[in-house]
C-alpha positions as CSV (number, residue, x, y, z in Angstrom):
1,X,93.5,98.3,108.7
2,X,95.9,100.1,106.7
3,X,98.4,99.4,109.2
4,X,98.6,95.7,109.1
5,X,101.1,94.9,106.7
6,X,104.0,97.5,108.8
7,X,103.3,96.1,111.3
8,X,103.1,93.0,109.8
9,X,106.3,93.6,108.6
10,X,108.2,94.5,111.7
11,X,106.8,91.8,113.9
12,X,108.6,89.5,111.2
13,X,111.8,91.4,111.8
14,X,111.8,91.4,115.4
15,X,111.3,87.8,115.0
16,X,114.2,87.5,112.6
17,X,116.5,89.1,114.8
18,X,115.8,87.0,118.1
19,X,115.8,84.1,116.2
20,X,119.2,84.9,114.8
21,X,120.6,85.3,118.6
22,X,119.2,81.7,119.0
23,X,120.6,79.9,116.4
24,X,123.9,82.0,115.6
25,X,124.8,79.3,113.1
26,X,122.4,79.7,110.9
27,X,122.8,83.6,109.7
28,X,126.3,81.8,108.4
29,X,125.4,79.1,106.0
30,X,126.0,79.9,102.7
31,X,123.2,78.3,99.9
32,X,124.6,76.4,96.9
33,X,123.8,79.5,95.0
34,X,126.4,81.3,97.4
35,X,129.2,78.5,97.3
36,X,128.9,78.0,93.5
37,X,129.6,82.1,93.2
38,X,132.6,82.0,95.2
39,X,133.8,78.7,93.7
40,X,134.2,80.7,90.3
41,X,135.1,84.0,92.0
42,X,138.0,83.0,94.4
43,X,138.8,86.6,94.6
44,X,135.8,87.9,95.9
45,X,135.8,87.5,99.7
46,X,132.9,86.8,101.4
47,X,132.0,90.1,103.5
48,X,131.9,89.6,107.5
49,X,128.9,91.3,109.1
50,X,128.6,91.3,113.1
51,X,127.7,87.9,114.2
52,X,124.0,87.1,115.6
53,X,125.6,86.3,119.2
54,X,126.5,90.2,119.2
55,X,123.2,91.2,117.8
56,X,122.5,94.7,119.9
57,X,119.0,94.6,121.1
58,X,118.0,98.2,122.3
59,X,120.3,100.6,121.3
60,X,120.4,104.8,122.7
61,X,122.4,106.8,120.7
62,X,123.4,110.5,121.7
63,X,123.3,113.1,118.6
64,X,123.1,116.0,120.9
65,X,125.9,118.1,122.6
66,X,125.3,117.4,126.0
67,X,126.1,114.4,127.7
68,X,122.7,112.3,128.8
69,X,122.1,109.2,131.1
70,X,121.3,105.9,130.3
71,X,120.2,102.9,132.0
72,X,121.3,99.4,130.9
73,X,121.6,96.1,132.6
74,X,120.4,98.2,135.9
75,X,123.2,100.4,136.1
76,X,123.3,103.9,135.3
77,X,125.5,105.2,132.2
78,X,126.8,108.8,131.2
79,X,126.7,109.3,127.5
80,X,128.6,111.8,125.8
81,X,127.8,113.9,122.6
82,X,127.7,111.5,119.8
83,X,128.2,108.1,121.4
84,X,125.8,105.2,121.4
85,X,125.5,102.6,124.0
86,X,126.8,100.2,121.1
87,X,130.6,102.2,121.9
88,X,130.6,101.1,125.6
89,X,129.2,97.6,124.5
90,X,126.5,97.6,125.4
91,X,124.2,95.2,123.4
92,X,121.1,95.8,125.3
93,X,120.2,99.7,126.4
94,X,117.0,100.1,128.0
95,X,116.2,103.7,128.0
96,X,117.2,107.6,128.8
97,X,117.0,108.7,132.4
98,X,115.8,112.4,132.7
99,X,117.5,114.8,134.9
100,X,115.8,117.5,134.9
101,X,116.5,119.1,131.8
102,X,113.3,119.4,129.5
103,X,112.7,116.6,126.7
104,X,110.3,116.4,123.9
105,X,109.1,113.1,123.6
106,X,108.5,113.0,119.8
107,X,106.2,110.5,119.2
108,X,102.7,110.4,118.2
109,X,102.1,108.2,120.4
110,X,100.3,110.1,123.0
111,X,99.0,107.3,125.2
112,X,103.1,106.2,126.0
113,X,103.8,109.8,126.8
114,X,104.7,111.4,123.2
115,X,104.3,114.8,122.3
116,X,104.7,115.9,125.7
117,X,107.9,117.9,127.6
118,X,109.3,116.0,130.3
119,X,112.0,116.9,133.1
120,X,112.0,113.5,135.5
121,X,111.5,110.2,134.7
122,X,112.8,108.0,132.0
123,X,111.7,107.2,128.3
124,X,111.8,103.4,127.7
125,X,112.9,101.5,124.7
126,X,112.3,98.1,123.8
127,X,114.0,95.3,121.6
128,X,115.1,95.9,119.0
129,X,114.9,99.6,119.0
130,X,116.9,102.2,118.9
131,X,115.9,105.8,120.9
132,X,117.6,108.8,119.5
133,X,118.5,112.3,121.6
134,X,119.0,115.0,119.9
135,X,119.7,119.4,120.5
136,X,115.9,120.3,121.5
137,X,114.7,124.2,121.1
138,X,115.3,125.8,124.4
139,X,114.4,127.0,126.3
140,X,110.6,125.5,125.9
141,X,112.9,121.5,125.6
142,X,116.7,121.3,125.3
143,X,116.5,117.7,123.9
144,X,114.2,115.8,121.9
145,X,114.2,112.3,122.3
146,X,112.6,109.9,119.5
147,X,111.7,105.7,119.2
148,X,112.2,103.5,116.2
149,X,109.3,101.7,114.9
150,X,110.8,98.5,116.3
151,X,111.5,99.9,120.0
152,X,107.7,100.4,120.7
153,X,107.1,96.3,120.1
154,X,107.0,95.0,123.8
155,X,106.1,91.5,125.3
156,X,105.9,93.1,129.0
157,X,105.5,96.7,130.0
158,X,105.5,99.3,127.0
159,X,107.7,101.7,125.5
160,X,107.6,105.3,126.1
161,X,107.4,107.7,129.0
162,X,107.8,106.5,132.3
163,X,106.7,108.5,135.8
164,X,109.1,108.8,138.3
165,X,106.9,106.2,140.6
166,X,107.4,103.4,138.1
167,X,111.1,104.3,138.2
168,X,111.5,104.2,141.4
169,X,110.0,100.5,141.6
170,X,112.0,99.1,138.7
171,X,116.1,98.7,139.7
172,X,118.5,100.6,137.6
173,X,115.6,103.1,136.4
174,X,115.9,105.9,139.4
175,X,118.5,108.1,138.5
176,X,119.4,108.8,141.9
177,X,119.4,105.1,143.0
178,X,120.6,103.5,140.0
179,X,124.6,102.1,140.4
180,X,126.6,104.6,138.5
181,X,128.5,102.4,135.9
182,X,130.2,105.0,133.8
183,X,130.2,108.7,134.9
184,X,130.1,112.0,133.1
């Protein structure tokens, strides 16, 4: 039970951010609070943040030195040493397609897959989570891949490893079926 209030807590978030892709007006109404600060501080300019209709719901971001694949809206991306999915605009990444080369799945979640070297397949994230690749110690794993808190919270299928069987029955998730939308 110790784990009810985190969990508690990112549920809530999850639930903040989808409802702020719903109602895109709302994340910019200022309170009277806000209004009555600004009315005596002209010269403060309210700060911009990235509106709820661009809200990025699963995000991959590459921190290693080799370039990696990606899968998003079904199509099969190439991402390059230090670029997320967010610098092609893409607002909803779904996972890292293995190649071949050997990647820790650092999680402690062993029932999804974590802990565990794998060469083919794909590592899913969910919404909104962000999965992180970075250099691996080779030659036992040359990457290690890792999921946010948030990208394990799924309504459907879960996060985490996936074989290359499911891939295969799931369009965009085969790395050698998938439609190549951006190449290495």
């Amino acid at each position: 039970m110790r784990f009810t209030r985190p969990i508690q807590i990112v549920v809530s978030l999850a639930l903040l951010l989808h409802a702020a892709a719903l109602f895109p007006g709302a994340a910019k109404a200022d309170g009277p609070a806000q209004k009555k600060y600004r009315k005596h501080r002209p010269h403060i300019k309210r700060k911009t943040t990235a509106s709820a209709a661009a809200l990025t719901l699963g995000v991959v971001e590459n921190k290693s030195h080799r370039n990696i694949w990606i899968t998003a809206d079904n199509k099969k991306y190439c991402l390059k040493p230090g670029e997320s999915s967010t610098d092609l605009n893409l607002n909803d990444a779904d996972g890292l397609l293995l190649d071949g080369t050997p990647v820790l799945f650092d999680s402690t979640r062993t029932d999804l897959g974590g802990g565990k070297i794998w060469n083919n397949g794909a590592i899913k994230v969910c919404d909104p989570g962000k999965l992180t690749v970075v250099d691996g110690l080779a030659p036992a794993f040359v990457l290690k891949a890792s999921i946010s808190l948030p990208g394990f919270l799924c309504p459907n299928d879960s996060a985490g490893y996936k074989t290359v069987e499911w891939c295969g029955q799931h369009p965009g998730w085969d790395i050698n079926t998938a439609p190549l939308a951006r190449p290495c």
